[in-house]
MDTraj code that builds the backbone (N, CA, C; nanometers):
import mdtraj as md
import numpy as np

residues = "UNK UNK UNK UNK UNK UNK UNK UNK UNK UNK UNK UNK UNK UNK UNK UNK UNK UNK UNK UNK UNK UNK UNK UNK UNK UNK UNK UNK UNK UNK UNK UNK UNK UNK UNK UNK UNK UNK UNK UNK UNK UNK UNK UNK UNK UNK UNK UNK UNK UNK UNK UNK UNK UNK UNK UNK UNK UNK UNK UNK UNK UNK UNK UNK UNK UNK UNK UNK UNK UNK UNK UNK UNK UNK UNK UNK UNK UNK UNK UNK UNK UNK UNK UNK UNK UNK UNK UNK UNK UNK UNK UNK UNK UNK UNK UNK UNK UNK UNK UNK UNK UNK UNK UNK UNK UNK UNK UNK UNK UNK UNK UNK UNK UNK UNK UNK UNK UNK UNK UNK UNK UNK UNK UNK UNK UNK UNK UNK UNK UNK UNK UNK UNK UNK UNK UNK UNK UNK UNK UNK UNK UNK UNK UNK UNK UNK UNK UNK UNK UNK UNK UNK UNK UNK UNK UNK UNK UNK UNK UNK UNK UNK UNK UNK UNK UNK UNK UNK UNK UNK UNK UNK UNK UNK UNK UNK UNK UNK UNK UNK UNK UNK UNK UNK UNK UNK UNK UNK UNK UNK UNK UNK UNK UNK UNK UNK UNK UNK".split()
xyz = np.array([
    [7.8994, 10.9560, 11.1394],
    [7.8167, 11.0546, 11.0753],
    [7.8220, 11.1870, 11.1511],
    [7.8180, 11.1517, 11.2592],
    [7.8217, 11.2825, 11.3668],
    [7.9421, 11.3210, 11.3408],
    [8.0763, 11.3019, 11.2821],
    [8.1829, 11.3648, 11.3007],
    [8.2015, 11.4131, 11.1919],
    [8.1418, 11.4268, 11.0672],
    [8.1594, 11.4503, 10.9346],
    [8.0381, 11.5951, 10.9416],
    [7.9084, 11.5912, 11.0518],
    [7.8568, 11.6807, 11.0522],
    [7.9006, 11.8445, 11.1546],
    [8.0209, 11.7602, 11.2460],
    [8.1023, 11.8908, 11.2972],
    [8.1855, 11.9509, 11.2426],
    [8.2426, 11.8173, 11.1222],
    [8.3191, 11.8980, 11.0599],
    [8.2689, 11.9929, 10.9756],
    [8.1929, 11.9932, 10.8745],
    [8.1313, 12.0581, 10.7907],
    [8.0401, 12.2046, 10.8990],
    [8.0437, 12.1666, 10.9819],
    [7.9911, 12.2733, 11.0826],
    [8.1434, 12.3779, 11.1507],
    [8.2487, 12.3345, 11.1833],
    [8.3786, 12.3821, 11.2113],
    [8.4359, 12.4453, 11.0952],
    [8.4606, 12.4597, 10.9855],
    [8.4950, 12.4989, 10.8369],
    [8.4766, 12.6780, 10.8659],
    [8.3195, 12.6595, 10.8243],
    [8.2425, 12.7893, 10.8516],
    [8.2907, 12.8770, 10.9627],
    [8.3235, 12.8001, 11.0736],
    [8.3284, 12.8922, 11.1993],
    [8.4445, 12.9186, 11.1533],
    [8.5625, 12.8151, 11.1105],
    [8.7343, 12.8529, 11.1158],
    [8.7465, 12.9757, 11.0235],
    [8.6657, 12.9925, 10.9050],
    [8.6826, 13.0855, 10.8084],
    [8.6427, 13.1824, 10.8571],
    [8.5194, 13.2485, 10.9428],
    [8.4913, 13.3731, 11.0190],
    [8.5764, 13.3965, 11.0997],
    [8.6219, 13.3127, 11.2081],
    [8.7355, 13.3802, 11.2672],
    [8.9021, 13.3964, 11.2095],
    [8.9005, 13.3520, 11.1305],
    [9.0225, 13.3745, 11.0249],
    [8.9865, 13.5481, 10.9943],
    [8.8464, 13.5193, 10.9261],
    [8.8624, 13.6992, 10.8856],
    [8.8615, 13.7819, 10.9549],
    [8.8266, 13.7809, 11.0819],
    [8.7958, 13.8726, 11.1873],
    [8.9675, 13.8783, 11.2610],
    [9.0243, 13.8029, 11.2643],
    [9.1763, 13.8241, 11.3004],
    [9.2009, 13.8878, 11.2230],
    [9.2312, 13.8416, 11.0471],
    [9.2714, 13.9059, 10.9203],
    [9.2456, 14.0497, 10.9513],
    [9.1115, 14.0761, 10.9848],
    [9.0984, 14.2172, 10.9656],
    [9.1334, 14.3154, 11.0844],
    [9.1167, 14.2445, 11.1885],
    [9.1486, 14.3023, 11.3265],
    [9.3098, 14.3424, 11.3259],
    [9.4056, 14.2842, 11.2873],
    [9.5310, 14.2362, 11.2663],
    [9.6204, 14.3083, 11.1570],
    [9.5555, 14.3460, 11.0675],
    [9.5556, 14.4072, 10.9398],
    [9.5103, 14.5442, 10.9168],
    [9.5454, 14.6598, 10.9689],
    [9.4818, 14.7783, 10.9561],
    [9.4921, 14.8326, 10.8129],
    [9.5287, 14.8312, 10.7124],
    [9.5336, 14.8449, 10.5735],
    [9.4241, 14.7715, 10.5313],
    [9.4104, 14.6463, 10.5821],
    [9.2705, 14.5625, 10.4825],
    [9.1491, 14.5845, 10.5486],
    [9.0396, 14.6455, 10.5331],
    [8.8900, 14.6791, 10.5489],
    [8.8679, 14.5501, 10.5755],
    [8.7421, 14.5532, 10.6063],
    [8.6236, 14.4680, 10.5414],
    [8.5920, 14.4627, 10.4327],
    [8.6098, 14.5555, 10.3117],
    [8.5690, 14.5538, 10.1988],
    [8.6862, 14.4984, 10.1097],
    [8.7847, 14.5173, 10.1292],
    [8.9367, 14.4664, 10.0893],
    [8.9288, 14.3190, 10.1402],
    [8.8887, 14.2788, 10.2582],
    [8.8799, 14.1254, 10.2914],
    [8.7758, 14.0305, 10.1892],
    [8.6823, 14.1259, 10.1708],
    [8.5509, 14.0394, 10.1068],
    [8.5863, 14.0392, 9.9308],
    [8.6604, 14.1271, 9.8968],
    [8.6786, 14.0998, 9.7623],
    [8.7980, 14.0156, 9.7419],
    [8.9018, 13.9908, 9.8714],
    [9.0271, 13.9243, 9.8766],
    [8.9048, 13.7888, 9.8323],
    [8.8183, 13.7116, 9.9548],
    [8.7589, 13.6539, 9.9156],
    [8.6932, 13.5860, 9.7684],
    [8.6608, 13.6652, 9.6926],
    [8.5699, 13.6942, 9.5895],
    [8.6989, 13.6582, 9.5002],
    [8.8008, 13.6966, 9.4772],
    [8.9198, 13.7234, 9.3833],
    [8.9675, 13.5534, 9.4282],
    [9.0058, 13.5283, 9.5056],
    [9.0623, 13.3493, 9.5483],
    [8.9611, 13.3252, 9.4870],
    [8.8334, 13.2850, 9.5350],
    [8.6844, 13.2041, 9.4639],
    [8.7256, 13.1878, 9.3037],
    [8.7471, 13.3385, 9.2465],
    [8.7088, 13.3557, 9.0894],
    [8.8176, 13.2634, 9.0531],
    [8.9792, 13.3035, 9.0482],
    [9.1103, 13.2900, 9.0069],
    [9.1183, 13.0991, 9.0594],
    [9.0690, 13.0986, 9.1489],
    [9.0557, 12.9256, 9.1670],
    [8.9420, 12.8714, 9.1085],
    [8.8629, 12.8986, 9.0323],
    [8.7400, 12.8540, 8.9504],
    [8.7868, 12.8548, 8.8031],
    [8.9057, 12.9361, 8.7775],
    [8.9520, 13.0109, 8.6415],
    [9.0594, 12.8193, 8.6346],
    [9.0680, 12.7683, 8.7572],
    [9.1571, 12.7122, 8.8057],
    [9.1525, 12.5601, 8.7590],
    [9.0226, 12.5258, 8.8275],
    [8.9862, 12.4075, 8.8213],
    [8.9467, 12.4251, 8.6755],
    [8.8806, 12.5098, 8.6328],
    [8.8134, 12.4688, 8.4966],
    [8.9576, 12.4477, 8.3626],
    [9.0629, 12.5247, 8.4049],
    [9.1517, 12.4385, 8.3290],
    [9.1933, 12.2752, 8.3431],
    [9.1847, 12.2815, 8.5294],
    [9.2984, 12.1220, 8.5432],
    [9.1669, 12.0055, 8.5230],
    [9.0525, 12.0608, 8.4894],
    [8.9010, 11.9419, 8.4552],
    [8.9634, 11.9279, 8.2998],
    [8.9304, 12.0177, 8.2176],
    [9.0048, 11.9828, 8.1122],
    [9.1004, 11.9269, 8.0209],
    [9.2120, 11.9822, 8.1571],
    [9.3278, 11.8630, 8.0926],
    [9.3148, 11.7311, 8.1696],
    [9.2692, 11.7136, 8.2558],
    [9.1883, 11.5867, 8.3363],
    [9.1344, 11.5030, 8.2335],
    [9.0435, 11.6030, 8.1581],
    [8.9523, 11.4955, 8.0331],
    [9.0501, 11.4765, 7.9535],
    [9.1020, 11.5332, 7.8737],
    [9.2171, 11.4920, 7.7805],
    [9.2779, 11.3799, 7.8076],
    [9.3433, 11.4209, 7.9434],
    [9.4059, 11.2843, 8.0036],
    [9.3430, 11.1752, 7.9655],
    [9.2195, 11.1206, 8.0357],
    [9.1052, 11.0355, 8.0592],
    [9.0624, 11.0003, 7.9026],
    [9.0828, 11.1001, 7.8258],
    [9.0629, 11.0322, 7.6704],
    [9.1784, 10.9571, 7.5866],
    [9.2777, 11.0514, 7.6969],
    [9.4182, 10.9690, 7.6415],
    [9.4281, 10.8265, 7.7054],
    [9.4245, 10.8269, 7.7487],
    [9.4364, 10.6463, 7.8563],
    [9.2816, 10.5777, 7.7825],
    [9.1833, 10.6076, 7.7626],
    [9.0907, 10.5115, 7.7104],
    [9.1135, 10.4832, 7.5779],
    [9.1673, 10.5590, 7.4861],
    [9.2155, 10.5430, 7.3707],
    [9.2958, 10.4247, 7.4078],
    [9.3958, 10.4504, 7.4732],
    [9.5126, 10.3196, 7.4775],
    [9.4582, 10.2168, 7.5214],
    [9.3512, 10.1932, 7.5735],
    [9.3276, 10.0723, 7.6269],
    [9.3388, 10.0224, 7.7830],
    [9.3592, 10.1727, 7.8383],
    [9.3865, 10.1385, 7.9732],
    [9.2957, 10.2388, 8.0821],
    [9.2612, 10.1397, 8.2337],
    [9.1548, 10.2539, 8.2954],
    [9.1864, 10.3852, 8.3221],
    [9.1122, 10.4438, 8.2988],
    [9.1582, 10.5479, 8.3693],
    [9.1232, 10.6249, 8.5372],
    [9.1695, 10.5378, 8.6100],
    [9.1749, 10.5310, 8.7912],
    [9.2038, 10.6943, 8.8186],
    [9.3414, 10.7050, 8.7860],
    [9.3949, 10.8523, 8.8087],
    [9.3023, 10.9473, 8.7728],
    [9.2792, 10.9397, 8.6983],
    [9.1816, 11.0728, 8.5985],
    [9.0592, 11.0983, 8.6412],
    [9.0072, 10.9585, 8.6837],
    [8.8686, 10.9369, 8.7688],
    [8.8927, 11.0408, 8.8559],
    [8.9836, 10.9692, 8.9770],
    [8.9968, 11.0678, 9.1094],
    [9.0328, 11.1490, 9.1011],
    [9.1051, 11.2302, 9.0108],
    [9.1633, 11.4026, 8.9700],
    [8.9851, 11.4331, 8.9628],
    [8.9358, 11.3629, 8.8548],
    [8.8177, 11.4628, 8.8238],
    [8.6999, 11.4818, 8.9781],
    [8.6984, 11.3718, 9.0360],
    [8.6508, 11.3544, 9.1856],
    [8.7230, 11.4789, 9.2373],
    [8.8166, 11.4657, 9.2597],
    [8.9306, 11.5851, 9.3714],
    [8.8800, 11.7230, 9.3026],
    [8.8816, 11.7489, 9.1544],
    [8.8800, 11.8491, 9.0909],
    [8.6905, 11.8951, 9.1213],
    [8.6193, 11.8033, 9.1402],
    [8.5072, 11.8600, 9.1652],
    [8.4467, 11.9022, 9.3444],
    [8.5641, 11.8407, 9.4078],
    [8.5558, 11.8798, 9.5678],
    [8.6435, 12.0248, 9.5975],
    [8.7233, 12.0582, 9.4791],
    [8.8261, 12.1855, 9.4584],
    [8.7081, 12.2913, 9.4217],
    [8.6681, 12.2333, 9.3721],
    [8.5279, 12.3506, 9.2917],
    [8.4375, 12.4042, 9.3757],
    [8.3999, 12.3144, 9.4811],
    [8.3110, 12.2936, 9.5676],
    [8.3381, 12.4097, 9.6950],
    [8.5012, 12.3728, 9.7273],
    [8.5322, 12.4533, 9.8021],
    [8.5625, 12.5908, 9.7720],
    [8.5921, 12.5798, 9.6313],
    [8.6042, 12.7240, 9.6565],
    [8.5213, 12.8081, 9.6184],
    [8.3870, 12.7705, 9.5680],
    [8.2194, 12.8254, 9.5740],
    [8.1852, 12.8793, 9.6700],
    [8.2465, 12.8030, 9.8159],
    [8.2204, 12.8866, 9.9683],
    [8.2969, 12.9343, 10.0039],
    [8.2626, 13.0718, 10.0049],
    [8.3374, 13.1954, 10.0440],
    [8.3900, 13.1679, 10.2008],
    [8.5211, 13.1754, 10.1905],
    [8.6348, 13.2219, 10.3079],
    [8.7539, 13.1666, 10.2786],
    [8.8258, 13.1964, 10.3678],
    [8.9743, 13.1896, 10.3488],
    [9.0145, 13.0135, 10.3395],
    [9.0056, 12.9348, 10.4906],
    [8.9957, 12.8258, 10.5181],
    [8.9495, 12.7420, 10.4063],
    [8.8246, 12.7309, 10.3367],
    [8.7961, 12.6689, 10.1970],
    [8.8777, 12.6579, 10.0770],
    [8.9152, 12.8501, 10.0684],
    [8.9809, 12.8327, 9.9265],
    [9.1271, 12.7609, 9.9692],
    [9.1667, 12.7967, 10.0482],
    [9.3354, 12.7362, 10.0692],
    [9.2793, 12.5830, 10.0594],
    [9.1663, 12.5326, 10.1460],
    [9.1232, 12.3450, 10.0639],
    [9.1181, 12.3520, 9.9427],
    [9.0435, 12.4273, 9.8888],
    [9.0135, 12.4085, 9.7180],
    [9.1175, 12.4342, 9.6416],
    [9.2430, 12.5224, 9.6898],
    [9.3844, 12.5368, 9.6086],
    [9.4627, 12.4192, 9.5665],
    [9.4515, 12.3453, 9.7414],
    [9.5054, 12.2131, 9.7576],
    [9.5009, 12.1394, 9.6484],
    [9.3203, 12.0910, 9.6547],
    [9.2730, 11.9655, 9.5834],
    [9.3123, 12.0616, 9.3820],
    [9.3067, 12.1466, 9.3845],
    [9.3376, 12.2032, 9.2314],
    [9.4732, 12.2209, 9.1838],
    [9.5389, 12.2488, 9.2563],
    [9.6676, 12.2701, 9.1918],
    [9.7708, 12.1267, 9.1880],
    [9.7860, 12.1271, 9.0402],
    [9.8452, 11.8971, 9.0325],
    [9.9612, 11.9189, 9.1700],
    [10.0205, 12.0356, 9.1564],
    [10.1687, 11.9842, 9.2701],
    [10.0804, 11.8990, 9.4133],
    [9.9728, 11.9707, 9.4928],
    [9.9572, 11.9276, 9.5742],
    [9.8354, 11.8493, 9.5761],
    [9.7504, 11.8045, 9.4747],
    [9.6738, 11.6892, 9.4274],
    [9.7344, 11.5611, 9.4146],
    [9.8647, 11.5669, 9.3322],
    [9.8876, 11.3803, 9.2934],
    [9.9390, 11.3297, 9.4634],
    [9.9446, 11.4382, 9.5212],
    [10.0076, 11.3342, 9.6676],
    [9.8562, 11.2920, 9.7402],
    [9.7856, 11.4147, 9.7775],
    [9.6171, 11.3657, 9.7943],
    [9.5896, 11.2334, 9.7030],
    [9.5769, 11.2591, 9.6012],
    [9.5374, 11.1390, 9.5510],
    [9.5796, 10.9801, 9.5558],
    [9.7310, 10.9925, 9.5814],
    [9.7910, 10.9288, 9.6024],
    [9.7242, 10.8535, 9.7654],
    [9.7616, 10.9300, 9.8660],
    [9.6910, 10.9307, 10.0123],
    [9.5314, 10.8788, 9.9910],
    [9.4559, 10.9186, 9.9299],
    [9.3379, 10.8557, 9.8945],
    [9.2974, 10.6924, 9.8228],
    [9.3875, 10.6611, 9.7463],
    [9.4071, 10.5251, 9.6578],
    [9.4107, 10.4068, 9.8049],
    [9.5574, 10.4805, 9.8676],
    [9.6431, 10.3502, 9.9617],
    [9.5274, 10.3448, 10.0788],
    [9.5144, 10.4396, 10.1076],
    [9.4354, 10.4472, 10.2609],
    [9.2835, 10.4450, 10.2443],
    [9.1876, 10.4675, 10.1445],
    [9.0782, 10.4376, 10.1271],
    [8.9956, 10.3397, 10.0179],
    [9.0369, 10.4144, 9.8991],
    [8.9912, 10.3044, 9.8004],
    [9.0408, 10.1769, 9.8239],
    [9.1319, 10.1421, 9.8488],
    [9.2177, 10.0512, 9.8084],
    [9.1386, 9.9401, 9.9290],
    [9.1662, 9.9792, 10.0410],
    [9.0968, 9.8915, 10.1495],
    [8.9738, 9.8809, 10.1005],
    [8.8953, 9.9805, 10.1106],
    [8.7380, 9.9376, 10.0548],
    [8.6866, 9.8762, 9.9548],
    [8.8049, 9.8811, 9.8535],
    [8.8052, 9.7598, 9.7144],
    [8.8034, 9.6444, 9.8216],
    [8.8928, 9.6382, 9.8564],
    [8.9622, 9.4902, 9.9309],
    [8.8503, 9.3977, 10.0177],
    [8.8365, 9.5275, 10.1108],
    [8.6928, 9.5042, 10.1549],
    [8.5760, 9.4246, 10.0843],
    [8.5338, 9.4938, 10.0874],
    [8.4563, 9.4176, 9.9670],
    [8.4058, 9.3331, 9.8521],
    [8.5500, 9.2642, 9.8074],
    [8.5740, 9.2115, 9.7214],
    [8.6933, 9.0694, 9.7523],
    [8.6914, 9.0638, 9.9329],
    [8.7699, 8.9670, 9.9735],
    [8.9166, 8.9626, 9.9253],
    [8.9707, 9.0979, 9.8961],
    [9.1058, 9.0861, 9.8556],
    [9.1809, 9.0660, 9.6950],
    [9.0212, 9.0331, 9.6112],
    [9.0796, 9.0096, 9.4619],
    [9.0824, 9.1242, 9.3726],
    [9.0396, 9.2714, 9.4396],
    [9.0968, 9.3995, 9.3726],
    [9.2063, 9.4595, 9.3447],
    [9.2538, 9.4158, 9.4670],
    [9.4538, 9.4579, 9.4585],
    [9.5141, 9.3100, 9.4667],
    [9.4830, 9.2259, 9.4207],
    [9.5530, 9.0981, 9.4285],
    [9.5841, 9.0739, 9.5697],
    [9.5531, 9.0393, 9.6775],
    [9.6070, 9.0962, 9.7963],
    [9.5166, 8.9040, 9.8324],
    [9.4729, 8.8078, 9.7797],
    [9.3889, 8.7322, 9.7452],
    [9.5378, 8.5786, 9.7894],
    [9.4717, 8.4799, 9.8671],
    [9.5894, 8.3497, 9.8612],
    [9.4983, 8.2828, 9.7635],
    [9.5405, 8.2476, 9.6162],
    [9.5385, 8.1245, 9.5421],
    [9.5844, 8.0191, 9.5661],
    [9.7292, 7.9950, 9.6407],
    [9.7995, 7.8583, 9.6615],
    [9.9386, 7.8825, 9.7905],
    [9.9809, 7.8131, 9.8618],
    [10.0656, 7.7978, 9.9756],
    [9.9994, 7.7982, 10.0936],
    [10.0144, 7.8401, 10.2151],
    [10.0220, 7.8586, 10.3390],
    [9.9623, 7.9914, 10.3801],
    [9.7979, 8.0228, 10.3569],
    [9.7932, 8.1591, 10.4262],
    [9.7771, 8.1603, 10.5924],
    [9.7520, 8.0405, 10.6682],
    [9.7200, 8.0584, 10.7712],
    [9.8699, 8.0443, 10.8314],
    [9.9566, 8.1028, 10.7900],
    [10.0901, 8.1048, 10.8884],
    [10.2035, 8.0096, 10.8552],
    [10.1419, 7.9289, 10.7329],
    [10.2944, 7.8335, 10.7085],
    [10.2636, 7.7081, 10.7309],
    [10.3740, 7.6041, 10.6850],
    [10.3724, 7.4912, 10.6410],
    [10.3571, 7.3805, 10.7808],
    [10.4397, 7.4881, 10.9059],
    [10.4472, 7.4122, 10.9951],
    [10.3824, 7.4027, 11.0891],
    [10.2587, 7.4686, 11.0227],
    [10.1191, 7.4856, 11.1173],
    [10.0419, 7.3556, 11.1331],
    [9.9994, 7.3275, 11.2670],
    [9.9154, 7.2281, 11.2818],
    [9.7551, 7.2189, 11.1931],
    [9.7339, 7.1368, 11.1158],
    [9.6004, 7.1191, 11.0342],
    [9.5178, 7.0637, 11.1170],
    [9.4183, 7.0934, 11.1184],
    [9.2819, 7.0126, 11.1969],
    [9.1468, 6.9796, 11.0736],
    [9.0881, 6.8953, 11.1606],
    [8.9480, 6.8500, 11.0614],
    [8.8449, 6.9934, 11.0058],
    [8.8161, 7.0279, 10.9134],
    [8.7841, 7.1173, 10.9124],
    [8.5952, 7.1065, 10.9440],
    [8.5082, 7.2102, 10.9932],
    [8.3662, 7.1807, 11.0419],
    [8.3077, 7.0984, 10.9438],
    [8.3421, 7.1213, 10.7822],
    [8.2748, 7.0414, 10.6991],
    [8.3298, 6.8903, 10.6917],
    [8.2104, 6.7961, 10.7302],
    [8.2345, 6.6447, 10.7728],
    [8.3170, 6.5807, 10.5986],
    [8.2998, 6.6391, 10.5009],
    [8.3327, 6.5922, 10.3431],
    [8.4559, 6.6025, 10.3628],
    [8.5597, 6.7344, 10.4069],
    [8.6586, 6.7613, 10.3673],
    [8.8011, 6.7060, 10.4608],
    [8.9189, 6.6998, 10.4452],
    [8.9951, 6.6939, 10.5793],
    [9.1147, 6.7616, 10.5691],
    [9.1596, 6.8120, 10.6213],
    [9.2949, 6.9225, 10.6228],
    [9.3947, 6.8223, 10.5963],
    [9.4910, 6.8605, 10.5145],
    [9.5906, 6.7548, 10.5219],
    [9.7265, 6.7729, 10.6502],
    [9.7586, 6.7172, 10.6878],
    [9.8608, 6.7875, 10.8217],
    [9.9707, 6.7313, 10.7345],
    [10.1582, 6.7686, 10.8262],
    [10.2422, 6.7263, 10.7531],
    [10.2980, 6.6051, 10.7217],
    [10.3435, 6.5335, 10.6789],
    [10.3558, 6.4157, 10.5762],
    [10.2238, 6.3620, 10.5843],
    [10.0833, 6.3895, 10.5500],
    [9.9912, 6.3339, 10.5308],
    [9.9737, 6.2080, 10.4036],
    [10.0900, 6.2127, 10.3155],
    [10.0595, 6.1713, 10.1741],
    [10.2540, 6.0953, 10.1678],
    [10.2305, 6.0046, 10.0755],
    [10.3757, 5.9317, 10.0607],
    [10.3419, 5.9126, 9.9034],
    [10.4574, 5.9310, 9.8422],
    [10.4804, 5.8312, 9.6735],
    [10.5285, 5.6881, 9.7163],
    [10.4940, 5.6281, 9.6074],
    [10.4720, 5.4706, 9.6812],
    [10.5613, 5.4188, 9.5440],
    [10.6013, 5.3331, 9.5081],
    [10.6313, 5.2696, 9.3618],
    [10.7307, 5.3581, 9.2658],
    [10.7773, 5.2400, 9.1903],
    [10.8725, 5.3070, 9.0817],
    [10.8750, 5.3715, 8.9785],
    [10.7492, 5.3273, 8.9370],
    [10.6370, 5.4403, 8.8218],
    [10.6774, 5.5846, 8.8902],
    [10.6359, 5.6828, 8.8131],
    [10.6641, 5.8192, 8.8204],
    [10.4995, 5.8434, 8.8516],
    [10.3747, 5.8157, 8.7671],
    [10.2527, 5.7626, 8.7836],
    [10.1987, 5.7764, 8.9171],
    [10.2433, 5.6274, 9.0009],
    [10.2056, 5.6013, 9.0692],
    [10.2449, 5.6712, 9.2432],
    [10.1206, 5.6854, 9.2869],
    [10.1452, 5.7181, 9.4453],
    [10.0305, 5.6851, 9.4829],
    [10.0138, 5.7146, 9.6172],
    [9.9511, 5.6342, 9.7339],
    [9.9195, 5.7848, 9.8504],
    [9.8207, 5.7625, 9.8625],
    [9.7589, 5.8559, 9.9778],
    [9.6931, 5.8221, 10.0499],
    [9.7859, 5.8414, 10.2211],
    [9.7132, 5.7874, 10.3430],
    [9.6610, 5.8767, 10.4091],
    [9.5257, 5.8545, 10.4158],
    [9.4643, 5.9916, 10.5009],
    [9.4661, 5.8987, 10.6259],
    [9.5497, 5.8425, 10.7008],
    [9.4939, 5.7947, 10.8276],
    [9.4224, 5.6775, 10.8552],
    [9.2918, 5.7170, 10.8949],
    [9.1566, 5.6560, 10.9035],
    [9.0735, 5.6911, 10.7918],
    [8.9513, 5.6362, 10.7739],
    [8.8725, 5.6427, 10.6437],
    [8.7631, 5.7194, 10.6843],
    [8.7287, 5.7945, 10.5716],
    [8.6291, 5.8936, 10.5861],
    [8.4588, 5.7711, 10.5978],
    [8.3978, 5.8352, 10.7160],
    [8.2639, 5.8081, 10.7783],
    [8.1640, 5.8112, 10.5974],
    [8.1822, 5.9086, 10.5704],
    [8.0773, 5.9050, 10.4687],
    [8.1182, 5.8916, 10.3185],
    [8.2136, 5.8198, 10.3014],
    [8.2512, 5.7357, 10.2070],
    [8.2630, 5.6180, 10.2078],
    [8.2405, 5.5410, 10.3071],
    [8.2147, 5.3873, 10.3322],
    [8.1051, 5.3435, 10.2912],
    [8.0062, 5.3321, 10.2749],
    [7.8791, 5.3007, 10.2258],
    [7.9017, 5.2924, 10.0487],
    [8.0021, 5.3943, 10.0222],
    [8.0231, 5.3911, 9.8735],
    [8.0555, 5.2661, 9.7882],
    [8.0254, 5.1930, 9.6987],
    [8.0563, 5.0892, 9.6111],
    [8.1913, 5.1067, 9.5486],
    [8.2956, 5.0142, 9.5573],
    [8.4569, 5.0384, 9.5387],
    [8.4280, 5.0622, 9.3482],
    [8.4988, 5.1166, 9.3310],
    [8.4895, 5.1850, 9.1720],
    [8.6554, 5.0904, 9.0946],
    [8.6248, 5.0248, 9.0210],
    [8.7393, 4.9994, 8.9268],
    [8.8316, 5.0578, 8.8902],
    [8.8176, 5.2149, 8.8721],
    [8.9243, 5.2832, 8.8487],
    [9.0150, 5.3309, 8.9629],
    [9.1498, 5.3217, 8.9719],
    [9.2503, 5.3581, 9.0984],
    [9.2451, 5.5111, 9.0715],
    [9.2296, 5.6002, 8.9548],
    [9.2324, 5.7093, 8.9404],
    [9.1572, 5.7346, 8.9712],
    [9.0562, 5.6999, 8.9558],
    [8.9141, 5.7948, 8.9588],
    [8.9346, 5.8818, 9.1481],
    [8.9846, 5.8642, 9.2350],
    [8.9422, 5.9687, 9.3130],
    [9.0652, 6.0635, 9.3351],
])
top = md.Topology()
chain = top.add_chain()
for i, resn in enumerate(residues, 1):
    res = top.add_residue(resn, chain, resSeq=i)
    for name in ("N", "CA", "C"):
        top.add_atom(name, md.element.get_by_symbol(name[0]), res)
traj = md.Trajectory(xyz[None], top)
């Protein structure tokens, strides 16, 4: 939190001393020539975003029509409202951010950079991996086949280790599974007639 509040505190300072070089540096541009340079980026990048929001929505109506989310369009319109943002605050340092996040050439790579490196983990995060498929349904996630299995803490269950299990008989049907030794809390159980049933 503290580093998100220096930053937003560093911005301000970088843009005053930007102008004070600009102008120190610059004997043709005033102060009054700097502050409307200002004023003119702000307007012409507001003239800016309010087109690429637009075709943003279009977009976003085009993809819901079809039947599909619209992710991209979301975060354009996100990016497109942090473009807006910046360039509401007057200085140099801002609008060149707010050009960034507005103009598509150098947005779809931001956005892009934003999906892999934030959303994407924090989906994942949160959701144990079944947002980006990133999720084990079936094989070997703990390292492979030739990993040693152990009892697992729950007394019900038991890891199977390798050749834990044999096919037994000429039936296609039939097999046979040796867990070893017999489970503690299935002995007490009454033997059941059916060979399938477990």
């Amino acid at each position: 939190m503290l580093r998100w509040i220096f930053a937003l505190l560093l911005i301000p300072f970088l843009d005053a001393v930007l102008l004070a070089v600009i102008v120190t540096q610059f004997g043709f541009l005033s102060w009054v020539g700097m502050i409307l340079l200002v004023v003119l980026t702000g307007l012409v990048g507001m003239l800016l975003v309010r087109a690429e929001g637009r075709r943003t929505i279009r977009k976003m109506q085009r993809s819901m029509a079809e039947g599909t989310p619209p992710t991209n369009e979301l975060l354009d319109g996100g990016l497109l409202i942090a473009a807006g943002a910046f360039l509401l605050t007057p200085g140099l340092v801002t609008d060149a951010i707010g050009f960034l996040l507005a103009v598509p050439l150098t947005r779809i790579p931001i956005r892009a950079a934003l999906k892999r490196f934030v959303i994407v983990p924090y989906a994942d995060k949160k959701t144990g991996g079944f947002a980006s498929g990133g999720v084990w349904t079936f094989g070997f996630p703990e390292g492979g086949p030739g990993q040693e299995r152990t009892e697992s803490a729950d007394s019900g269950t038991y890891d199977l280790g390798e050749d834990a299990y044999s096919v037994a008989g000429d039936d296609e049907d039939a097999y046979t599974i040796d867990f070893g030794d017999e489970r503690t809390d299935d002995a007490d159980d009454e033997p059941d007639d059916d060979p399938l049933g477990r």
